[in-house]
GUMAR-640507 format. One record per atom (N, C-alpha, C, CB): residue in one letter; z, x, y; residue number from 0; atom name. Coordinates in steps of 0.05 Angstrom, whole numbers, plus 5000, padded with zeros to 4 digits. Glycine has a CB too. Layout:
N
resn A; up Z; east X; north Y; resi NUM; name CA
...
//
This chain:
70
resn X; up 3420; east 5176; north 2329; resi 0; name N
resn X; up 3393; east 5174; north 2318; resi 0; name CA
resn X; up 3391; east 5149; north 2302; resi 0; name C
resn X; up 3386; east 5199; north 2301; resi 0; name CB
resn X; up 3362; east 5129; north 2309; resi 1; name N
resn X; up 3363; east 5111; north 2288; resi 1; name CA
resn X; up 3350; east 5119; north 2257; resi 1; name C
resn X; up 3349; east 5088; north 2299; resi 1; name CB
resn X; up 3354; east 5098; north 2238; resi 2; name N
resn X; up 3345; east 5109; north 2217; resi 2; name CA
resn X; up 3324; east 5076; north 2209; resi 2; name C
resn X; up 3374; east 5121; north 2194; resi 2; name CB
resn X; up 3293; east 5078; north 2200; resi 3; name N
resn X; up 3284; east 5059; north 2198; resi 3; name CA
resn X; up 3274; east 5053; north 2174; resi 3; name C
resn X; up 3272; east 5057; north 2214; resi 3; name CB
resn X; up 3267; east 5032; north 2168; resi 4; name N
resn X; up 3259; east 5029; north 2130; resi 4; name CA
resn X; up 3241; east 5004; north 2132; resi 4; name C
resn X; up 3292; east 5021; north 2102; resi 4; name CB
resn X; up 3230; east 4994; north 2115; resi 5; name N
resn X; up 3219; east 4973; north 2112; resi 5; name CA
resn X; up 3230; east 4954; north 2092; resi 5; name C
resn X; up 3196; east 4977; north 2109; resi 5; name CB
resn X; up 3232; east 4930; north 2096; resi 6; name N
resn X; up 3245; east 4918; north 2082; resi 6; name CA
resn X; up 3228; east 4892; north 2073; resi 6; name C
resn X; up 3269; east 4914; north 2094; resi 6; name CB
resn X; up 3226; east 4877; north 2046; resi 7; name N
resn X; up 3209; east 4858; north 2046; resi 7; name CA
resn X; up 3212; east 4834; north 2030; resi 7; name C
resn X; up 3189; east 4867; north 2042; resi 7; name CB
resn X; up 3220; east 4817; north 2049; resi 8; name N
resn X; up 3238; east 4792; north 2032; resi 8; name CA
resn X; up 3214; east 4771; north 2036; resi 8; name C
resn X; up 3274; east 4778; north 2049; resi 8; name CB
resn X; up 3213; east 4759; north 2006; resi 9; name N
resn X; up 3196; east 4732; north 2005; resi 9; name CA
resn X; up 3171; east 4743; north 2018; resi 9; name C
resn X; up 3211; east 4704; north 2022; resi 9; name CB
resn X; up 3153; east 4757; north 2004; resi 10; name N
resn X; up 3134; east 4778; north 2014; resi 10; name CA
resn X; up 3138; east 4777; north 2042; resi 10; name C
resn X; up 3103; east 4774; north 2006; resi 10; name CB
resn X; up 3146; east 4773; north 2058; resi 11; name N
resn X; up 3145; east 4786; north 2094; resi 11; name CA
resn X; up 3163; east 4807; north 2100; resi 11; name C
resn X; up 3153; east 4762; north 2118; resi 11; name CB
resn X; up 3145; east 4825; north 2113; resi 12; name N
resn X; up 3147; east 4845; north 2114; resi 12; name CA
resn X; up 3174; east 4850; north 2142; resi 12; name C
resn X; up 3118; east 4855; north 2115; resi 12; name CB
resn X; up 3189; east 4874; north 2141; resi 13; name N
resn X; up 3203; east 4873; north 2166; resi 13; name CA
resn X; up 3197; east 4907; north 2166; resi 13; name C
resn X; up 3239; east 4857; north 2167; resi 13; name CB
resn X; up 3210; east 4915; north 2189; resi 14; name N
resn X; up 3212; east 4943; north 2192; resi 14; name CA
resn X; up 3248; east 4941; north 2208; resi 14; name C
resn X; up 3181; east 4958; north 2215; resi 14; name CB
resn X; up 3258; east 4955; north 2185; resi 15; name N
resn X; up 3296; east 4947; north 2195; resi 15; name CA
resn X; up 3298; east 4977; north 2211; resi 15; name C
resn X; up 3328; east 4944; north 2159; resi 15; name CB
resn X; up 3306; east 4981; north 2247; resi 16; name N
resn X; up 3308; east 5012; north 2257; resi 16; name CA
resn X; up 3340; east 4998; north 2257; resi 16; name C
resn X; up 3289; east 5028; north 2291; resi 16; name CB
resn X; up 3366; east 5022; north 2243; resi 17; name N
resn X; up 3393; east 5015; north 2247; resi 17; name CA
resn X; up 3403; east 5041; north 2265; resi 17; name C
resn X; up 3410; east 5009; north 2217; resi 17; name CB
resn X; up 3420; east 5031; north 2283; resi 18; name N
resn X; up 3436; east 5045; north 2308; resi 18; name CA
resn X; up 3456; east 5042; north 2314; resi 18; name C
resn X; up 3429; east 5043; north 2328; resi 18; name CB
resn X; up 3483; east 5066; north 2315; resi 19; name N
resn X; up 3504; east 5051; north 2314; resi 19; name CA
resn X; up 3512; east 5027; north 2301; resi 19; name C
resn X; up 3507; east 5046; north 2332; resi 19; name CB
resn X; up 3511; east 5022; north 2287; resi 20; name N
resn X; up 3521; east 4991; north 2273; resi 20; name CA
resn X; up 3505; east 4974; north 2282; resi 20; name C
resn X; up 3551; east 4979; north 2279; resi 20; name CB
resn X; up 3478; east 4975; north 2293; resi 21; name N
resn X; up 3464; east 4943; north 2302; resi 21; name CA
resn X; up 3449; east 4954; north 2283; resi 21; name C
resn X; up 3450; east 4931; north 2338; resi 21; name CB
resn X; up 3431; east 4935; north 2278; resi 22; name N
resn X; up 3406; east 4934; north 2274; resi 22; name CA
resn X; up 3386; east 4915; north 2278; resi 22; name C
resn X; up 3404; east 4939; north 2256; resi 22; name CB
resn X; up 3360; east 4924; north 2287; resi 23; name N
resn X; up 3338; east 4909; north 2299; resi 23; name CA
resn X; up 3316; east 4908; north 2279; resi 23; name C
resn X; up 3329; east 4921; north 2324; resi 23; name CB
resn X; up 3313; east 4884; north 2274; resi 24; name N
resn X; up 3294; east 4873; north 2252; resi 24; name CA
resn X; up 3263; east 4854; north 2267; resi 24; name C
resn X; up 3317; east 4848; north 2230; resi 24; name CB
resn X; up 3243; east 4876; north 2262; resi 25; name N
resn X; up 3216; east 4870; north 2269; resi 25; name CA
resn X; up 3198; east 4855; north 2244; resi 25; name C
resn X; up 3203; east 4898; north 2279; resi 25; name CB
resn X; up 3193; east 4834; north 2249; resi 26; name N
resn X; up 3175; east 4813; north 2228; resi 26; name CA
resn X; up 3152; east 4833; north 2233; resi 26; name C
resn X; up 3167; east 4773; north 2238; resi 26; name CB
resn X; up 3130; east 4843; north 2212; resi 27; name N
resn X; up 3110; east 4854; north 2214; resi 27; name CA
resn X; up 3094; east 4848; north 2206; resi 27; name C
resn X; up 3109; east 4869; north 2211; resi 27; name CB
resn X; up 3086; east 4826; north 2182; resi 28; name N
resn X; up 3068; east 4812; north 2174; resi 28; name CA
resn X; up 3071; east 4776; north 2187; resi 28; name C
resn X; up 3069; east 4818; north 2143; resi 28; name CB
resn X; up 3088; east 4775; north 2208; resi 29; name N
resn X; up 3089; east 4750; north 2226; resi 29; name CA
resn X; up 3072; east 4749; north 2248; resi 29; name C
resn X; up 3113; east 4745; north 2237; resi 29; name CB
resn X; up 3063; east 4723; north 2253; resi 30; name N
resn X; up 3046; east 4714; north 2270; resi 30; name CA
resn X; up 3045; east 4732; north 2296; resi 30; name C
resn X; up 3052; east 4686; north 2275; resi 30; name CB
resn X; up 3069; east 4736; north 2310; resi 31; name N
resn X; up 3068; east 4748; north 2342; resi 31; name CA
resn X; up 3085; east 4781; north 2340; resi 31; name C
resn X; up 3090; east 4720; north 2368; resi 31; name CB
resn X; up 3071; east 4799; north 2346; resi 32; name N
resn X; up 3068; east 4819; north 2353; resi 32; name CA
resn X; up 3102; east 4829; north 2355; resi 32; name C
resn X; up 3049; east 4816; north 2378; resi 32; name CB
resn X; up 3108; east 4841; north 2355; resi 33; name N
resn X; up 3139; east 4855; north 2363; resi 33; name CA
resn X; up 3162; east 4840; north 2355; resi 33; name C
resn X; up 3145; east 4858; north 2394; resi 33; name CB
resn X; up 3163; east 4810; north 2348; resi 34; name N
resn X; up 3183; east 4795; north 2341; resi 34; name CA
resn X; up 3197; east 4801; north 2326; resi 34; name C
resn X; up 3178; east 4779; north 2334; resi 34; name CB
resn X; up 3224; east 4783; north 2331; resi 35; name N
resn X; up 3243; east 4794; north 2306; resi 35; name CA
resn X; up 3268; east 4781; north 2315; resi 35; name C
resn X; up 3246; east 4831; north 2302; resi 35; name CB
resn X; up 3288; east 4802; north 2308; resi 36; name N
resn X; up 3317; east 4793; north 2318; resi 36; name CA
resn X; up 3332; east 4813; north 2315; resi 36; name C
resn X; up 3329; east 4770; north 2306; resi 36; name CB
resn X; up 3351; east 4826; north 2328; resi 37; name N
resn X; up 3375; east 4839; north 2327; resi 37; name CA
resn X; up 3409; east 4825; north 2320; resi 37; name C
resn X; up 3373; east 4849; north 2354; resi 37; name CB
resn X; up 3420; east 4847; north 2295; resi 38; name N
resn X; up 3445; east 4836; north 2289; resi 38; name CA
resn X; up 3458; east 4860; north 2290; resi 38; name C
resn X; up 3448; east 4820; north 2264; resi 38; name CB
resn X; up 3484; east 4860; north 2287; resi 39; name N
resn X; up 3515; east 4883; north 2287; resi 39; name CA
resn X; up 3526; east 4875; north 2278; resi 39; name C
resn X; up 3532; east 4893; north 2306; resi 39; name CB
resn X; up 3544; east 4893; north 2251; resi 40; name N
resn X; up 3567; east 4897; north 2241; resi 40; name CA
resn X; up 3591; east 4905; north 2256; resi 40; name C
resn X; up 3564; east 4913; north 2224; resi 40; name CB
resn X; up 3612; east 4893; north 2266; resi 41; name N
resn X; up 3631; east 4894; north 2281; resi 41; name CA
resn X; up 3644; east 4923; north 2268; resi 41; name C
resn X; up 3647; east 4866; north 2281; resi 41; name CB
resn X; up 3654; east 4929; north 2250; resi 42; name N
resn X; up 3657; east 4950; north 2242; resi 42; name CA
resn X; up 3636; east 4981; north 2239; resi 42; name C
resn X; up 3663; east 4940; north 2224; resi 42; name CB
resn X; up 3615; east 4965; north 2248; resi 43; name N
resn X; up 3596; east 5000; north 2245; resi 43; name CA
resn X; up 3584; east 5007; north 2223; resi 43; name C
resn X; up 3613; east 5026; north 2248; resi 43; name CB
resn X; up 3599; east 4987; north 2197; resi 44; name N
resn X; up 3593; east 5004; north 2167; resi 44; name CA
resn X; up 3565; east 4992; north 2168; resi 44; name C
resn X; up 3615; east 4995; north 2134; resi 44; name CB
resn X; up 3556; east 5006; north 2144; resi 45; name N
resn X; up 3526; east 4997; north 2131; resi 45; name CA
resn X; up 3527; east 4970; north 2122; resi 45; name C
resn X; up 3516; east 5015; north 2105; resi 45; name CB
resn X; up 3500; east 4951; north 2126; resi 46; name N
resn X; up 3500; east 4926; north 2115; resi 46; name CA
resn X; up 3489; east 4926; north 2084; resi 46; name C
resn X; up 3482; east 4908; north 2133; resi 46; name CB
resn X; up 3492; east 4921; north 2063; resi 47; name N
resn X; up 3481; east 4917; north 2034; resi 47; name CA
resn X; up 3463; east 4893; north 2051; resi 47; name C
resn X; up 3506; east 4907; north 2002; resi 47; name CB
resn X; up 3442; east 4908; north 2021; resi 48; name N
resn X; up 3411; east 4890; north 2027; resi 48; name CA
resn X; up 3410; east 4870; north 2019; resi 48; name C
resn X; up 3388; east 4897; north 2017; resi 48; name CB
resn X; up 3432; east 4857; north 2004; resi 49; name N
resn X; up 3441; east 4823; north 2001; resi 49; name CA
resn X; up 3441; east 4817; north 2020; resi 49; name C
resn X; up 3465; east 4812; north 1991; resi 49; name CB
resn X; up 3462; east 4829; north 2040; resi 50; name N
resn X; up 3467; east 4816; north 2072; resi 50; name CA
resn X; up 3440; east 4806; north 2087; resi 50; name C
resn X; up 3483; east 4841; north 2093; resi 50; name CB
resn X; up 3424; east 4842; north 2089; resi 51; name N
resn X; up 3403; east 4837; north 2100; resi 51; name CA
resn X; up 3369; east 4807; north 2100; resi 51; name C
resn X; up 3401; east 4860; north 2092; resi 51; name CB
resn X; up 3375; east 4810; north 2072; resi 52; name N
resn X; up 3357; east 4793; north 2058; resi 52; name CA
resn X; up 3367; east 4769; north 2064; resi 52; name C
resn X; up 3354; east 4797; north 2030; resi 52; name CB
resn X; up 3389; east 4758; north 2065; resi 53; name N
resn X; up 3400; east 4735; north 2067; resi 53; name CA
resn X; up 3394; east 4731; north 2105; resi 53; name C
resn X; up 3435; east 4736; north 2053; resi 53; name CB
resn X; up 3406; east 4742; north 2124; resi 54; name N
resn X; up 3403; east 4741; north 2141; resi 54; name CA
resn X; up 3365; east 4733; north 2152; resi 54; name C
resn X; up 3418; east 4764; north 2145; resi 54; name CB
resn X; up 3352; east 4761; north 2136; resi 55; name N
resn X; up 3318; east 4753; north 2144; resi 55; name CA
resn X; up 3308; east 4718; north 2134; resi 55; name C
resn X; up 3294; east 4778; north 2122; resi 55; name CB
resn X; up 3324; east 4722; north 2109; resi 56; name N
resn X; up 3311; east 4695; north 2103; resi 56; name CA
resn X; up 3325; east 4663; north 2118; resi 56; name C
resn X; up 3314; east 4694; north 2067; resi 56; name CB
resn X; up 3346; east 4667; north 2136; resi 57; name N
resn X; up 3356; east 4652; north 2145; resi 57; name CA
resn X; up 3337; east 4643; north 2182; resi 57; name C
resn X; up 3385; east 4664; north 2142; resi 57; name CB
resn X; up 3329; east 4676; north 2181; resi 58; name N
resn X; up 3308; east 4668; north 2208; resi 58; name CA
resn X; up 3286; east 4656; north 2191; resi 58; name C
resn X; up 3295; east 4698; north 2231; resi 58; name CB
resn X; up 3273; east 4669; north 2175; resi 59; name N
resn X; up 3252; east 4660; north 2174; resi 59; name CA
resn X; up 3244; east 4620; north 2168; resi 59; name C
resn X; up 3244; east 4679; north 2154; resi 59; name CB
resn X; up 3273; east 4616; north 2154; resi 60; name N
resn X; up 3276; east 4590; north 2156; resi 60; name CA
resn X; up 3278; east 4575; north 2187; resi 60; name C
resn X; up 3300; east 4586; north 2140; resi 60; name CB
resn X; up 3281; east 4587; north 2198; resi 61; name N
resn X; up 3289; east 4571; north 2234; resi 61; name CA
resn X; up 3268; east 4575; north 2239; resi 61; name C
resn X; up 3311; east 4582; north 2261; resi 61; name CB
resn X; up 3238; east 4590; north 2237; resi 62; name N
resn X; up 3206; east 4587; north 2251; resi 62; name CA
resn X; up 3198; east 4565; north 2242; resi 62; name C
resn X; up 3182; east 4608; north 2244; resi 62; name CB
resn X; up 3188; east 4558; north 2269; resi 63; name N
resn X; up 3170; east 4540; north 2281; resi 63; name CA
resn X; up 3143; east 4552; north 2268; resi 63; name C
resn X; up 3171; east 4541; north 2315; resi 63; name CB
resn X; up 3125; east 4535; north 2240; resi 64; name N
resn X; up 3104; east 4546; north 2229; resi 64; name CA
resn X; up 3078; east 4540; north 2254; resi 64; name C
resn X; up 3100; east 4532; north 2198; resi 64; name CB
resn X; up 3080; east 4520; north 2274; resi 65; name N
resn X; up 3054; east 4517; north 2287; resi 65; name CA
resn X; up 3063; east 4536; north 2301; resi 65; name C
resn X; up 3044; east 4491; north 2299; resi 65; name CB
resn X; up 3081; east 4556; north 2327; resi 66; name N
resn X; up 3083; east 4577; north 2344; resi 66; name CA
resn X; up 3083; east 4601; north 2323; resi 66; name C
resn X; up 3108; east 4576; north 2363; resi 66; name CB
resn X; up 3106; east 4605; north 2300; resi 67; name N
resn X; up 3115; east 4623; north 2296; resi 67; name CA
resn X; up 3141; east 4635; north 2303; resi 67; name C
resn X; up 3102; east 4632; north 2300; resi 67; name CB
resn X; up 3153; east 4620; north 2321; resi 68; name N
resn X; up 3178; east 4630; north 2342; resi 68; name CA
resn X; up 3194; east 4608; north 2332; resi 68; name C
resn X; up 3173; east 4631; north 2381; resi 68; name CB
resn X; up 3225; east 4624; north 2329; resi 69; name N
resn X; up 3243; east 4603; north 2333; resi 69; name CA
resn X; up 3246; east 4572; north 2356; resi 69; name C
resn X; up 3262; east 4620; north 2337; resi 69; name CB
//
């Protein structure tokens, strides 16, 4: 079963669903519809929301502000 939450770094919004050790991170206040990115903990354990936050804010640094898309 996944488990989902919202998460919200540098006001943008995500919706984090985690599964087995991945988790798939949906931008929800970003420009295009469903976007996002998927990551995994090789181990399975839970990520601390340092990790997480660091990670969102590392995509959000790689958008392209005229598309929105990496």
């Amino acid at each position: 079963m996944s488990r989902i939450e919202i998460v919200v770094v540098d006001g943008e919004r995500f919706e984090v669903r985690r599964q087995a050790g991945t988790y798939h991170l949906t931008w929800l206040t970003g420009p295009n519809p469903g976007y996002g990115f998927s990551m995994g903990s090789n181990t399975g354990a839970a990520l601390e929301p340092a990790c997480l936050e660091t990670e969102i804010r590392g995509f959000l640094g790689q958008i392209d502000p005229a598309t929105g898309y990496l």
